[in-house]
N, C-alpha and C positions, 0 to 999 in steps of 0.2 A: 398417638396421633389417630385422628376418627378416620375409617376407611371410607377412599374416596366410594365405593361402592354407598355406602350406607347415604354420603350424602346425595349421589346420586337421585335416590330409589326413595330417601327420606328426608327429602327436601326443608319441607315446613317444619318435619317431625325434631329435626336439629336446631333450626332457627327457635322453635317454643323452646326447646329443652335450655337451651345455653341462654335462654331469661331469665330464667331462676338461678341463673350468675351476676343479673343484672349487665348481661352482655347485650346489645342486639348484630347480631353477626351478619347480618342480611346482605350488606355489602360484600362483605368477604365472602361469604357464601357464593351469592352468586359471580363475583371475580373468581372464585376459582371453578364452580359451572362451566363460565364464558371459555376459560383457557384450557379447560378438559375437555370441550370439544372441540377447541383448534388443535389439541393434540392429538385425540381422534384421527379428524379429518388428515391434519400432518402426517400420522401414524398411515393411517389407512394407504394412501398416495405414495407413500413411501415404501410399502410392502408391495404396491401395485408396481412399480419401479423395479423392485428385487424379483419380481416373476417375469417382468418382461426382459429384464438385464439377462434371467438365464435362458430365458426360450431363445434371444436372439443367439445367444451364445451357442446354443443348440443349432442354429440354422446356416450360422458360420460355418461351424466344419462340415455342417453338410454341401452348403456351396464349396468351400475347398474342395471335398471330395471329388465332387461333378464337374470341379475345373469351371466355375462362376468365379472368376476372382475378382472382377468389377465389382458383381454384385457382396460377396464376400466384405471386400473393401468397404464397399458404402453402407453394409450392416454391422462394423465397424466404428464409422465414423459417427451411426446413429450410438454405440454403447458409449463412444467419450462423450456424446453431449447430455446422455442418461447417467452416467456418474456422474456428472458436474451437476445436476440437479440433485442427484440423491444425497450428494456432501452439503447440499446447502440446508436439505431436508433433514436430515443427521443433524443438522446444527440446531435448525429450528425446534426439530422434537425435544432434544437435550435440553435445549433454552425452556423448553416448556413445562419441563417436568421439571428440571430446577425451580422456578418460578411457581408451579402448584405446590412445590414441596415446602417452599418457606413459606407459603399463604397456610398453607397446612397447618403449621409447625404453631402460627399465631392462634389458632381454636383449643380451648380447653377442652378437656373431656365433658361429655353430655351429662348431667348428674341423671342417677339413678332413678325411679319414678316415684320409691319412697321420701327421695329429698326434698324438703319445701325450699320453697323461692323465701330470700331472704337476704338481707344488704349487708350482716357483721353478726357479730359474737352475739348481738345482742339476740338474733331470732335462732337461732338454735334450741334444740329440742333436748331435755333433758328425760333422756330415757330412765335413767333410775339411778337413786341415792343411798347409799348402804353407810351406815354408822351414823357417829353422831359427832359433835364437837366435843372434845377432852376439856374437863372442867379442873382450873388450875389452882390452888393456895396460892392468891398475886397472880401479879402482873409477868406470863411468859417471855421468855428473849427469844428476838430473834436468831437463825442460825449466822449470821454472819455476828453476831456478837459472842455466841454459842462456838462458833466456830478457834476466834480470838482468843477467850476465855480457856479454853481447853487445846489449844496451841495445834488445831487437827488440817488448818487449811489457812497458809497464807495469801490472801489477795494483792499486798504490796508488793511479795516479794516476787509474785507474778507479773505485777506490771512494771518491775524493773528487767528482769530475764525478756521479756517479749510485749506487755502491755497489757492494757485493762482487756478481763476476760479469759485472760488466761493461769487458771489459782495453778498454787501448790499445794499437794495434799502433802501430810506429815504424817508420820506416827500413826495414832490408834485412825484418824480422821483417813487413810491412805489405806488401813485395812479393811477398816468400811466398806470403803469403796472399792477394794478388789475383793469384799467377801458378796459384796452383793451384784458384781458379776457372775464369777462363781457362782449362786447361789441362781441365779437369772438362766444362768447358761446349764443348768442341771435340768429345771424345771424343763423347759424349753426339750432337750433330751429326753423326759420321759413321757414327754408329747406325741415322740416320734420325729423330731427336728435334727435331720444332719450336721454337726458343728462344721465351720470353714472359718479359716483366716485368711481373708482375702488383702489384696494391695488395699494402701490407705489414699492412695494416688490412683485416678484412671485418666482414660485417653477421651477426648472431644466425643465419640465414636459413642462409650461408651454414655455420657452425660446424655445425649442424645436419645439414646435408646430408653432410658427411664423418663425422661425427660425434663434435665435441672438444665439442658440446653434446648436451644438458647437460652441465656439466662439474661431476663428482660430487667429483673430488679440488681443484679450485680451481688448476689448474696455468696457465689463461690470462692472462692480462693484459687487464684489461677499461675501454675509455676509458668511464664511465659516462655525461657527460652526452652525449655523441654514443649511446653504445651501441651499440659498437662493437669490435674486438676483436685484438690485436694475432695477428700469424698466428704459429703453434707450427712451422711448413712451409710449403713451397712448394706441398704436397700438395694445402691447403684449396683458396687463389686458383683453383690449376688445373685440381683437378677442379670446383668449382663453374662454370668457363667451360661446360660442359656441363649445367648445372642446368634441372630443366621444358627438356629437349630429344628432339627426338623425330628419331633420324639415318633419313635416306629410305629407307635398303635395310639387307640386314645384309651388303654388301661392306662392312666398317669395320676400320682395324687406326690407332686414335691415338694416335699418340707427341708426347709435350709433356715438354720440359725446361724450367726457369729456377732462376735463382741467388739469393737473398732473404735479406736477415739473417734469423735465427728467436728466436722471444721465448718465454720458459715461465719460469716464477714459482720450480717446482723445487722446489715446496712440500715440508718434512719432509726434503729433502737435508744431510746438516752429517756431519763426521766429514774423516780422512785423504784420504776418495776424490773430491773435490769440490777439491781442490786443484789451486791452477795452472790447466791447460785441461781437468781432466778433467769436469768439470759447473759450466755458465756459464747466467748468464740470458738473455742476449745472445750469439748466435754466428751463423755463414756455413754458409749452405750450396746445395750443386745439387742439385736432386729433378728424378728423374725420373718420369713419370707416362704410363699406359697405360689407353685404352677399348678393349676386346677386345671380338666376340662371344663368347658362353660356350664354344664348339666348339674356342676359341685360346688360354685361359686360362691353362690347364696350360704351353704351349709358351710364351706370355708370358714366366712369368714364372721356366721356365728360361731363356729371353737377358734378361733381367735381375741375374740370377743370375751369369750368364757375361759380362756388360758389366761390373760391378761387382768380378770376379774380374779381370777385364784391368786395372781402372784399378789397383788393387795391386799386381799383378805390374810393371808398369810404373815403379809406385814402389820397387820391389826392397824389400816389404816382408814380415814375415814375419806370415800372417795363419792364421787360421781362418774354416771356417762351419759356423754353428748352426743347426738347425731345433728352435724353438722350442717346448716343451711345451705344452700347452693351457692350465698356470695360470700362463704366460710370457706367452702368447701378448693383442698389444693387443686390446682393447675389439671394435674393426669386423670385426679380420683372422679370416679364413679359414687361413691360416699363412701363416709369417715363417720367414725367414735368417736371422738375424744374421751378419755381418762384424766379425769381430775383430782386431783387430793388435796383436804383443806389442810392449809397451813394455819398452826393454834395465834402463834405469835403477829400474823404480819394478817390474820383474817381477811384470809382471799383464797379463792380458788386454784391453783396452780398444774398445768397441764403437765402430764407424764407421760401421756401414749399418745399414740393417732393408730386406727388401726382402720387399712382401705381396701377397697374394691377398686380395680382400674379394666376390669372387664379388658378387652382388646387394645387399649390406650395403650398402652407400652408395648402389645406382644406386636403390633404392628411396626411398630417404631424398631422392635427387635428383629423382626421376622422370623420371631418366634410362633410354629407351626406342630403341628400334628398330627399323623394319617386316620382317616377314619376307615371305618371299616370295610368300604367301598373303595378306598386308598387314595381317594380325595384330601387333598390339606387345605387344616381348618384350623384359626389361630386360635392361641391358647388362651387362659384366662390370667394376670397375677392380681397378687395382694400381698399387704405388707405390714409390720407394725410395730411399735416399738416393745421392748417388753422386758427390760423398761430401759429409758431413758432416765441417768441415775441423778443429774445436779436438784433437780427437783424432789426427786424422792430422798435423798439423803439430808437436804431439808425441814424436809415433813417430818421426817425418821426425827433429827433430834429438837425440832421444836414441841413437835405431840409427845415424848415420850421424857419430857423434863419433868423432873421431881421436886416437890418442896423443898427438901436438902443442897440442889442445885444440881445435883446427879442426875444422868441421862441413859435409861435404858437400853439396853440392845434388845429387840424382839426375839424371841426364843429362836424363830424359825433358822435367825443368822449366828445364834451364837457356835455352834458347830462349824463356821468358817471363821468368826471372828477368834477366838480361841478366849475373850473376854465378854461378859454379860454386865458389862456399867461402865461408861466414861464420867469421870471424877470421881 
């Protein structure tokens, strides 16, 4: 959430920013302006109430004392008709700050000054391309026939247990994919990232805080009579461990990893690209997650950037990164990477990471704080990323690394989790 402060003081500065979303917020802006200064005023009036409730209070027992009980009495009768004002003022302030809060809630974050104004995928900025496309003896299969073929992930037998989107891994296809957790969650560790298994369920409270609440597009999964909320990321649990927290000094640099299935409904997805692993209701992933002061930010979430480029290199994959336009760019984020890897067989690009800056966007929403040296609090900074997110990359894994023989390698880097170097 942008602090009412900033919009305050930077008026215009918010309204240009949030066009490079292809937003123009100008109404809402100044609705919420108009109603933070009747809350002011509210406020103000209402404090002025609370000084004269106690002076009169003061002047009570002083008439009691001196045997004024008339007077007593009738300064009295002015505090009932001064409460009955300051409950209506209570109500209206309440009403007010509810009311900026949900106008609040509808502004996305400001994008960064690096991010260009831009309408879809298509204006995004492709920062840099490493490798090349794998040249094949014939015609590659996809992994969903790959998959079939080598009995490693069934999709029917998913969508009979629960529905389309949600596979079954098997066999060698199942170790895969808990070796390249594993394998995820080591690097991540010698990063300096804390491991955590967080709930895979949080509270309204918490959606909020990160901010997948309100959720405008309906993409959560929501248990209703608990109400309660299945997680989209590892992003939510982790950064809410820092929620209403106030860190002692601003020496702070917190790295937090964990590995969590991820749940999203995926609402309005259907067509060719949603096939196989490429978009699932259900999937695995390691997020990684970072509390910066704001002095650190920038440098963040370049070695994020640069940890996330290692675990691909690693996989001897052929990828891309994007920095993201502004009308690319998610809801909270400040700017985004995207990580991409060509797929041999289905030749297209396929996203695997998102790694962000959300500068104050979240730590407000948290009231996530921290002293400065002068013992001032001064909100934090996060970012987040995936690293990796595995239906996509597992994928990539066995359509790029198919053999003329029809065998499918394992890359070195995983065969010490996988305990096998070949499927077929």
């Amino acid at each position: 959430m942008l602090e009412i402060q900033r919009i305050r003081t930077e008026k215009e500065a918010v309204i240009e920013g949030l066009k490079k979303r292809n937003i123009d917020a100008t109404a809402t802006v100044e609705e919420i302006l108009k109603k933070d200064q009747e809350w002011r005023e509210s406020k103000s009036e209402l404090e002025s109430i609370a000084a004269e409730l106690n002076q009169i209070a003061k002047e009570i027992g002083d008439l009691f004392k001196q045997g004024k009980q008339a007077e007593a009495n009738a300064a009295k009768e002015r505090t009932t008709s001064l409460k009955g004002k300051e409950a209506q003022l209570k109500e209206v302030v309440s009403g007010l700050e509810n009311e900026i809060q949900q106008l609040m809630y509808t502004l996305p974050n400001v994008p960064n000054e690096q991010v260009k104004a831009g309408k879809n995928e298509l204006d995004n900025e492709i920062v840099d391309e490493v490798g090349s496309k794998h040249i094949f003896d014939g015609e590659p299969l996809p992994h969903w026939e790959l998959t079939k073929k080598y009995d490693l992930i069934d999709f029917e037998l998913g969508v009979k247990i629960t529905g389309a989107g949600f596979p079954v891994y098997k066999g060698k296809g199942a170790k895969l994919q808990r070796a390249l957790i594993q394998f995820f969650l080591d690097e991540a560790e010698k990063a300096g990232y804390e491991e955590f298994i967080p709930p895979h369920v949080v509270n309204e409270a918490s959606g909020i805080g990160t901010g997948q609440l309100p959720d405008k597009e309906g993409q959560m999964y929501h248990c209703t009579v608990d109400d309660l909320y299945l997680i989209p990321t590892a992003e939510v649990p982790l950064t809410n461990i820092y929620r209403d927290v106030i860190l002692p000094d601003e020496n702070f640099s917190i790295k937090m990893t964990g590995y969590t299935p991820c749940f999203r409904r995926e609402a309005g997805s259907y067509g060719k690209d949603v096939r196989g692993l490429n978009r699932l209701h259900q999937f695995d992933k390691v997020e990684i997650v970072r509390i910066e002061h704001p002095d650190n930010t920038a440098k963040a979430l370049d070695e994020m950037v640069e940890h996330v480029r290692g675990l691909l290199a690693k996989l001897g994959l052929h990828y891309r990164i994007l920095r993201l336009c502004g009308g690319d760019t998610g809801f909270a984020s400040a700017m985004t990477y995207d990580f991409e890897v060509f797929s041999a067989a289905q030749e297209k690009w396929l996203e695997v990471s998102s790694v962000s800056r959300f500068d104050t966007f979240q730590a407000n929403r948290l009231k996530l704080r921290f002293k400065t040296a002068d013992k001032k609090t001064q909100l934090a900074h996060t970012l987040n990323g995936s690293a990796l997110a595995l239906p996509r990359i597992v994928a990539a894994l066995l359509e790029n690394y198919q053999n003329a023989d029809g065998s499918i390698t394992i890359p070195e880097v995983l065969v010490p989790y996988t305990k096998f170097d070949k499927i077929g």
